[in-house]
N, CA, C and O atoms as a GROMACS GRO file, in nm:
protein
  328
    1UNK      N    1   2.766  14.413   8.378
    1UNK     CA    2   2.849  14.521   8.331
    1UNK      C    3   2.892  14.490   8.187
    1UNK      O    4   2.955  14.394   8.141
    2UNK      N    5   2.847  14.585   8.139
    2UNK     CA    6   2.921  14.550   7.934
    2UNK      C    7   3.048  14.531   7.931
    2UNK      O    8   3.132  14.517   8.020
    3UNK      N    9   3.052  14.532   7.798
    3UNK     CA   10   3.211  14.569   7.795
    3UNK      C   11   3.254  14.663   7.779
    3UNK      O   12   3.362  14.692   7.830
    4UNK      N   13   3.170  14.764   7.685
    4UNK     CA   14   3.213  14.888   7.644
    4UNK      C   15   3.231  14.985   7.754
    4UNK      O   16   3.308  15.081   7.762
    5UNK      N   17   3.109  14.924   7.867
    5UNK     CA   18   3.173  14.996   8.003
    5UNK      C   19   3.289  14.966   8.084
    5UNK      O   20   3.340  15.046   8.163
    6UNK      N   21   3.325  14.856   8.062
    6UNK     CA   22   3.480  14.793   8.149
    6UNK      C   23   3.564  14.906   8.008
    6UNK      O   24   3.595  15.022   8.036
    7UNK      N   25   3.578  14.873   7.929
    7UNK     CA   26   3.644  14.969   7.844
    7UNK      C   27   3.660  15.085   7.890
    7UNK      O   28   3.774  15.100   7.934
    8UNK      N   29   3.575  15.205   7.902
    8UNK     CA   30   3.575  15.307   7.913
    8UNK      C   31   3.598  15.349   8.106
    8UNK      O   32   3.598  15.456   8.168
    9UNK      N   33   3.615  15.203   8.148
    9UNK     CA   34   3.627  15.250   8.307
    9UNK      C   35   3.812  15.251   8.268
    9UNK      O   36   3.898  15.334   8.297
   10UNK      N   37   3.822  15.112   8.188
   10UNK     CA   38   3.977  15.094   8.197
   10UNK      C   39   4.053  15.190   8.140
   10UNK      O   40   4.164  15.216   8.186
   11UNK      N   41   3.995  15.266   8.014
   11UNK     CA   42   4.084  15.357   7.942
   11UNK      C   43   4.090  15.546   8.045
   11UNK      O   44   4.164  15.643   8.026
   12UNK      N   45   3.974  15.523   8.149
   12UNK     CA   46   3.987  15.616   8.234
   12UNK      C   47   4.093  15.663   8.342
   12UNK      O   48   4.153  15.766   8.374
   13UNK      N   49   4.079  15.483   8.396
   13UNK     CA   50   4.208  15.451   8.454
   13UNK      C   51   4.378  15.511   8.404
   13UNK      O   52   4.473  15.583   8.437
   14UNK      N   53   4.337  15.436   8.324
   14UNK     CA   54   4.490  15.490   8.249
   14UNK      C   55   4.504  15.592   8.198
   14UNK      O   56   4.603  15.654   8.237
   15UNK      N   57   4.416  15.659   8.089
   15UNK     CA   58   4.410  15.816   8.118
   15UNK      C   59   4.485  15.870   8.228
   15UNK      O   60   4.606  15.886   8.215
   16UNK      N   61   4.418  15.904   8.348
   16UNK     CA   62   4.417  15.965   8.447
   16UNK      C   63   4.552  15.933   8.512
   16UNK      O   64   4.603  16.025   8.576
   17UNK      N   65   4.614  15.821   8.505
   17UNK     CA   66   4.744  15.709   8.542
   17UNK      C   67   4.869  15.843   8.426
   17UNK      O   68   4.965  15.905   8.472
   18UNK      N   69   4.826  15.846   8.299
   18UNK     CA   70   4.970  15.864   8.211
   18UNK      C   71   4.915  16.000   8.281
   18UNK      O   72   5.024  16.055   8.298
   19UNK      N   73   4.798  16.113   8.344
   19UNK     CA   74   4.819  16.207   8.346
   19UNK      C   75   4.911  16.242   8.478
   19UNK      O   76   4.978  16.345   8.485
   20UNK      N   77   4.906  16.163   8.563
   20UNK     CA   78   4.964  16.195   8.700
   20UNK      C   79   5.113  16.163   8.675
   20UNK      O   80   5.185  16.241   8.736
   21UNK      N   81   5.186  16.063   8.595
   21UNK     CA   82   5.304  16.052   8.564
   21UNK      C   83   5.365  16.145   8.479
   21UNK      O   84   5.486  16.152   8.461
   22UNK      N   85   5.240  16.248   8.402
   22UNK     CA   86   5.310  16.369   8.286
   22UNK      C   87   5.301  16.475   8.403
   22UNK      O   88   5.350  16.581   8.364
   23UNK      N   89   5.265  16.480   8.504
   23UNK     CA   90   5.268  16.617   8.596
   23UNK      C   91   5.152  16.678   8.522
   23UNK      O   92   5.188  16.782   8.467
   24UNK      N   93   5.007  16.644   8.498
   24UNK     CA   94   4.954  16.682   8.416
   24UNK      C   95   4.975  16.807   8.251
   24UNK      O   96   4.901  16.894   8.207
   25UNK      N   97   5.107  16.758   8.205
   25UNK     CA   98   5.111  16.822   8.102
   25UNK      C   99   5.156  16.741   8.005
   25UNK      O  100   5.251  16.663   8.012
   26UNK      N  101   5.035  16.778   7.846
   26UNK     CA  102   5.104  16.712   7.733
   26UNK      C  103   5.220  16.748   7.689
   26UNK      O  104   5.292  16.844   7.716
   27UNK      N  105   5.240  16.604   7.576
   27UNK     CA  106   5.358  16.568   7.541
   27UNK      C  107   5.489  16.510   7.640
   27UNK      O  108   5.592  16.450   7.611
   28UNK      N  109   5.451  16.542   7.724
   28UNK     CA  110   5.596  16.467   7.870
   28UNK      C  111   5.530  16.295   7.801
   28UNK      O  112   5.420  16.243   7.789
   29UNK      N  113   5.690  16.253   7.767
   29UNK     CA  114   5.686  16.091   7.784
   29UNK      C  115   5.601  15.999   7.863
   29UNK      O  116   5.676  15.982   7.959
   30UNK      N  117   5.544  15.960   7.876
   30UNK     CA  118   5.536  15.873   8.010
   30UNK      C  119   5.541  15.683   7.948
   30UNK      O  120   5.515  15.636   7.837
   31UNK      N  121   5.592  15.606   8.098
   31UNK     CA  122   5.573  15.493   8.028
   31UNK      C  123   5.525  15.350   8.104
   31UNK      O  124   5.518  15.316   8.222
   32UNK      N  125   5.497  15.285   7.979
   32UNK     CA  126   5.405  15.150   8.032
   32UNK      C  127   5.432  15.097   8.156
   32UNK      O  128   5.338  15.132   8.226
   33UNK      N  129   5.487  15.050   8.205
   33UNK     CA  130   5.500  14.995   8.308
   33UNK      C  131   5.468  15.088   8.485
   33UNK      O  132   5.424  15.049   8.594
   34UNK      N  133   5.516  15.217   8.434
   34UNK     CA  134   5.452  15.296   8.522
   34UNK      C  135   5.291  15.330   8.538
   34UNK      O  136   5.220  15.347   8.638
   35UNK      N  137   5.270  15.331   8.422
   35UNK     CA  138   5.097  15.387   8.409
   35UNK      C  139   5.026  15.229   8.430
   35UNK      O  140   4.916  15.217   8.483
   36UNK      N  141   5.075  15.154   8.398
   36UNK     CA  142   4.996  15.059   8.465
   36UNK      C  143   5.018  15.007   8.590
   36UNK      O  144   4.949  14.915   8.634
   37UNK      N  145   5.085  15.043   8.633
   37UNK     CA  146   5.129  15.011   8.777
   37UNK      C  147   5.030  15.093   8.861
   37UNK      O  148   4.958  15.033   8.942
   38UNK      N  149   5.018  15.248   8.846
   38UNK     CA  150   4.889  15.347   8.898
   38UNK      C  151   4.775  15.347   8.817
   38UNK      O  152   4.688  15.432   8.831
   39UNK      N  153   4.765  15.226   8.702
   39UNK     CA  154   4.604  15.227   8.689
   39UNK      C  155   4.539  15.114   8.755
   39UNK      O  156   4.419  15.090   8.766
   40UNK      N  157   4.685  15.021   8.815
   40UNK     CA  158   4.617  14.872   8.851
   40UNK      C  159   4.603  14.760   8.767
   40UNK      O  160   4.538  14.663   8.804
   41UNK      N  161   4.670  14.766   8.635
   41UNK     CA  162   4.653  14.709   8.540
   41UNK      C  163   4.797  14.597   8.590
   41UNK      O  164   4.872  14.622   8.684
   42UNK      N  165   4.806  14.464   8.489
   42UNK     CA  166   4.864  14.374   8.523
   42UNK      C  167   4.921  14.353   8.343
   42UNK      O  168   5.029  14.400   8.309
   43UNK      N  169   4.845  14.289   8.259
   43UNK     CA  170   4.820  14.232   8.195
   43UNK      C  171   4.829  14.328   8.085
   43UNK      O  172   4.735  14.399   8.049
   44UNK      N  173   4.994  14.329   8.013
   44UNK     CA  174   5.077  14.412   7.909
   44UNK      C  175   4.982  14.404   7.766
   44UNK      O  176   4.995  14.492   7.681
   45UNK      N  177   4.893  14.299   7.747
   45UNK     CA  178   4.800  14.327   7.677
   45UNK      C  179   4.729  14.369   7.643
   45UNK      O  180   4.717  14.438   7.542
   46UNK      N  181   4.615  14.318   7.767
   46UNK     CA  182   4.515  14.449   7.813
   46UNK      C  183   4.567  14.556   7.790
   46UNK      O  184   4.507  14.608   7.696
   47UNK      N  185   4.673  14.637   7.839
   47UNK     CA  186   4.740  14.772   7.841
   47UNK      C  187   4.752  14.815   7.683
   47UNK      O  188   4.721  14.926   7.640
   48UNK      N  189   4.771  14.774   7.654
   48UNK     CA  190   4.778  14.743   7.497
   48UNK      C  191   4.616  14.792   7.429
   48UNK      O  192   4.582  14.909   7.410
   49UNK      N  193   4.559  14.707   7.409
   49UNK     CA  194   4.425  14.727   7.394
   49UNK      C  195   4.370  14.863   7.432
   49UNK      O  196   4.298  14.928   7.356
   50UNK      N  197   4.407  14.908   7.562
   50UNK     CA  198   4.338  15.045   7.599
   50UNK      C  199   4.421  15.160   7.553
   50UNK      O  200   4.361  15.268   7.552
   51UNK      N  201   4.539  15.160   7.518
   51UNK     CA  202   4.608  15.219   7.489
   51UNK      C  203   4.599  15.236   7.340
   51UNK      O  204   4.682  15.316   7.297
   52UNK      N  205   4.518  15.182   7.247
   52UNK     CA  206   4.544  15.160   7.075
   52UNK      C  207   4.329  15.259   7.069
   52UNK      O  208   4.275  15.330   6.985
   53UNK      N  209   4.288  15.212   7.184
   53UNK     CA  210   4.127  15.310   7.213
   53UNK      C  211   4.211  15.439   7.209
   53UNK      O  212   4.217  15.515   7.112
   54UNK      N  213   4.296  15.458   7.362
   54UNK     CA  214   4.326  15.601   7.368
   54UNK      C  215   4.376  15.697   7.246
   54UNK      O  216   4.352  15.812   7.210
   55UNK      N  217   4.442  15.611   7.211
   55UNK     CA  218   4.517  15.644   7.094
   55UNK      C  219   4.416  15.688   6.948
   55UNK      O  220   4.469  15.768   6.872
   56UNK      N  221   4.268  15.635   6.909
   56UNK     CA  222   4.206  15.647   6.848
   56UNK      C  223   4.102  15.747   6.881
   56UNK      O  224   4.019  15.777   6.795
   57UNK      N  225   4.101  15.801   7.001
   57UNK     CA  226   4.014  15.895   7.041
   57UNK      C  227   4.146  16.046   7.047
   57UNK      O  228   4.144  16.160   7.092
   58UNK      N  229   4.193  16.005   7.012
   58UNK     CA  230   4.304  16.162   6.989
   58UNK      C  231   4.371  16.222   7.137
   58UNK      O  232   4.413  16.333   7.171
   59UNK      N  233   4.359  16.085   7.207
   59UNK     CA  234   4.401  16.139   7.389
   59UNK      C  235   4.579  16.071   7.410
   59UNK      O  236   4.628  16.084   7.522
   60UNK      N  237   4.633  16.028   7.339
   60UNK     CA  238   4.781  15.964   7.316
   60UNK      C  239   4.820  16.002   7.185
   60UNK      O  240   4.742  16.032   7.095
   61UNK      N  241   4.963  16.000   7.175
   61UNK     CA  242   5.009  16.029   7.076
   61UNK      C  243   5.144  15.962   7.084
   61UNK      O  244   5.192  15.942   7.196
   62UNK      N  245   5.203  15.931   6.987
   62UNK     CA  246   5.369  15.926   6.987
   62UNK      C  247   5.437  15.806   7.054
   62UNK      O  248   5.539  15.786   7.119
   63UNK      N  249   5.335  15.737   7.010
   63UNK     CA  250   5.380  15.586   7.073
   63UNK      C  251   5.432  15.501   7.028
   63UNK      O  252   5.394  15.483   6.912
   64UNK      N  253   5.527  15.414   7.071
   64UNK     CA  254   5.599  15.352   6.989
   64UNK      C  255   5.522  15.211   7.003
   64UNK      O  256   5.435  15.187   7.087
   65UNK      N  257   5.582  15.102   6.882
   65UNK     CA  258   5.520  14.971   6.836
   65UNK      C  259   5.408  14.928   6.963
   65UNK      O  260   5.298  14.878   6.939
   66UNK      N  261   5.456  14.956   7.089
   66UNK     CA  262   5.410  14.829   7.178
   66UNK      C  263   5.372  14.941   7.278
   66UNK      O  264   5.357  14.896   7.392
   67UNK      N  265   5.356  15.044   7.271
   67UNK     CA  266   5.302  15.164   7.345
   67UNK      C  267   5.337  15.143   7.481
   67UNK      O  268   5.256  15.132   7.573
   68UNK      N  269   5.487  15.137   7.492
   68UNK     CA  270   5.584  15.111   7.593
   68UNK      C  271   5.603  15.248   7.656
   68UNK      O  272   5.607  15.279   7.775
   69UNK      N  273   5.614  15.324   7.544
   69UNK     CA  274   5.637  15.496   7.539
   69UNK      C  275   5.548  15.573   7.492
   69UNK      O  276   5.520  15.544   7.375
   70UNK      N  277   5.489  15.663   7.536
   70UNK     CA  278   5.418  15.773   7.453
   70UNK      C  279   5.376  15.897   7.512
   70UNK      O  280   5.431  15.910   7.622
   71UNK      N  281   5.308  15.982   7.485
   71UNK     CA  282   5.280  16.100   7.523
   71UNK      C  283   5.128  16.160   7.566
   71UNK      O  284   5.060  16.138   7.467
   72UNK      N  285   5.055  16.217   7.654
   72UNK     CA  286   4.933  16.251   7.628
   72UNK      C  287   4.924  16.387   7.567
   72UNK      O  288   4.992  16.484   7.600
   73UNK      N  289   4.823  16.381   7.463
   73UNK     CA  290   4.787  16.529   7.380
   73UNK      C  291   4.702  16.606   7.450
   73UNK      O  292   4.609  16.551   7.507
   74UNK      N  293   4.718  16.739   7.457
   74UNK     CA  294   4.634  16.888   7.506
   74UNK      C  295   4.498  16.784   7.531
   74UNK      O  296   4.465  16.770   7.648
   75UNK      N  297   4.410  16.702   7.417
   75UNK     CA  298   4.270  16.651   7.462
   75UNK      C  299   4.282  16.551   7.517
   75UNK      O  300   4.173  16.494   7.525
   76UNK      N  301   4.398  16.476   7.581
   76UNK     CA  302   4.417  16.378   7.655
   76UNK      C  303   4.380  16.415   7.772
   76UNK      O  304   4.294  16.374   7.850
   77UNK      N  305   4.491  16.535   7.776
   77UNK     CA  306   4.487  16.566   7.981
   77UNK      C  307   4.368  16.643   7.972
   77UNK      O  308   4.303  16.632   8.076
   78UNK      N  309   4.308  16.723   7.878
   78UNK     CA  310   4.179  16.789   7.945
   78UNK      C  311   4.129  16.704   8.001
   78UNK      O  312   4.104  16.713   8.121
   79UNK      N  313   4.094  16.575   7.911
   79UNK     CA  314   4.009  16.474   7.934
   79UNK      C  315   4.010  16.395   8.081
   79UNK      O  316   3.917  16.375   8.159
   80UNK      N  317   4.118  16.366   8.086
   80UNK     CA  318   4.166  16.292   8.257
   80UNK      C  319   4.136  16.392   8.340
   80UNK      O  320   4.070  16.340   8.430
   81UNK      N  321   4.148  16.530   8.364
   81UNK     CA  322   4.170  16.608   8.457
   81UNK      C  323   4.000  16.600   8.441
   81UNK      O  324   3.966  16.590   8.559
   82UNK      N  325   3.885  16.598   8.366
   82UNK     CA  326   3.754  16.614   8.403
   82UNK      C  327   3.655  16.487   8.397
   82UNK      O  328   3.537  16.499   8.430
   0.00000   0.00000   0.00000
């Protein structure tokens, strides 16, 4: 398994994780410790890492330093919901 595929399984995960904690709608807050708790994630780093991808593909927004807090954008949740 690559990496770019563990990547894109993990940033799915969490995707799909901040969308079920926004009630699937952008901009609702959602936060770290919750979304990784329903993606299965452990490791505030890792979380980190997938979260700075999401963030570069235009699917997060509004996150603060340590992406403790942030928001999913309109192409976030399309994205999780398909």
């Amino acid at each position: 398994m690559s990496d770019a595929w563990r990547m894109q399984d993990k940033a799915r995960r969490v995707l799909q994780a901040a969308a079920i904690e926004a009630y699937g709608r952008a901009g609702v807050y959602v936060i770290m410790g919750q979304v990784m708790s329903r993606a299965n994630l452990s490791d505030p780093k890792e979380f980190r890492t997938v979260a700075q991808y999401l963030e570069g593909k235009g699917w997060i927004a509004e996150a603060d330093s340590n992406y403790g807090i942030f928001v999913l954008t309109p192409e976030g949740v399309d994205t999780a919901m398909n």
